[in-house]
C-alpha positions as CSV (number, residue, x, y, z in Angstrom):
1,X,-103.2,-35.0,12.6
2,X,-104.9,-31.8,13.6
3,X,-104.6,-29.5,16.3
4,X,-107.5,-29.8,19.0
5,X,-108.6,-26.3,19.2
6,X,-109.4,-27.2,23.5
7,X,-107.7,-30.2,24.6
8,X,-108.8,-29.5,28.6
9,X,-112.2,-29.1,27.7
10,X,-112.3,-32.6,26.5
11,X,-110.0,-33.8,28.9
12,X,-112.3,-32.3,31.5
13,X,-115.8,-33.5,29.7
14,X,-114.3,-37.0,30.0
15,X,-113.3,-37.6,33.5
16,X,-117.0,-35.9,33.9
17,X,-118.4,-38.4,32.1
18,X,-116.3,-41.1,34.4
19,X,-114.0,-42.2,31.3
20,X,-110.6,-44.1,32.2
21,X,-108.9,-43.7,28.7
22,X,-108.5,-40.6,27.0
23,X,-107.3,-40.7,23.5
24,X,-105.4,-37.8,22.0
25,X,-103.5,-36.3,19.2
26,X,-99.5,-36.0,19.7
27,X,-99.9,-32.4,18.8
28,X,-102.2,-31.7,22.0
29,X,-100.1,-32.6,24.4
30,X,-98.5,-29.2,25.3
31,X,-102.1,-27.8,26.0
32,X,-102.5,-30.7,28.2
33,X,-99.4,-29.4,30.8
34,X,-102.4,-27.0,32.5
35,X,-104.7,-29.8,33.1
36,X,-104.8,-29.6,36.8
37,X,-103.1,-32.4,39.1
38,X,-106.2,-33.6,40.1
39,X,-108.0,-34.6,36.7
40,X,-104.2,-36.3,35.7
41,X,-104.7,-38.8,38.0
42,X,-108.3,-39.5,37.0
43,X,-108.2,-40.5,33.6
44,X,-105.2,-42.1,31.6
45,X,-104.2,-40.0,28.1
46,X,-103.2,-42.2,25.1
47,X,-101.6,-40.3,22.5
48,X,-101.5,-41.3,19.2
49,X,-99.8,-40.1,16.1
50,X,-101.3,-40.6,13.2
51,X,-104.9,-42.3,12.5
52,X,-103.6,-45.7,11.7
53,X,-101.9,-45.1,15.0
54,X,-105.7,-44.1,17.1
55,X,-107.5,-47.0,15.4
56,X,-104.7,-49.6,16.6
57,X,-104.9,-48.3,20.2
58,X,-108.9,-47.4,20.6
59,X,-109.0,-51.2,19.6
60,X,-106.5,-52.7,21.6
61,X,-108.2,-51.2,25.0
């Protein structure tokens, strides 16, 4: 699983776009600790490990 270059972008462009379930790699979760308070409890984060791992959980939503 790849690094995403701008995790809080997307994170950001989501709760914009009025999403409640963010899906993310593992690996961006440290770039996620300076997503401000307020979008945190907007939007839920899934992470998700590998691809097998993304597909099982986008489809179980």
């Amino acid at each position: 699983v790849e690094m995403i270059p701008n995790a809080i972008a997307i994170a950001e462009l989501a709760v914009e776009k009025q999403a409640k379930v963010l899906l993310m790699p593992v690996s961006a979760r440290r770039a996620l600790n300076d997503l401000p308070d307020d979008l945190w409890t907007k939007i839920s984060i899934e992470f998700y490990k590998d691809p097998e791992d993304a597909v099982f959980k986008g489809l179980e939503e």
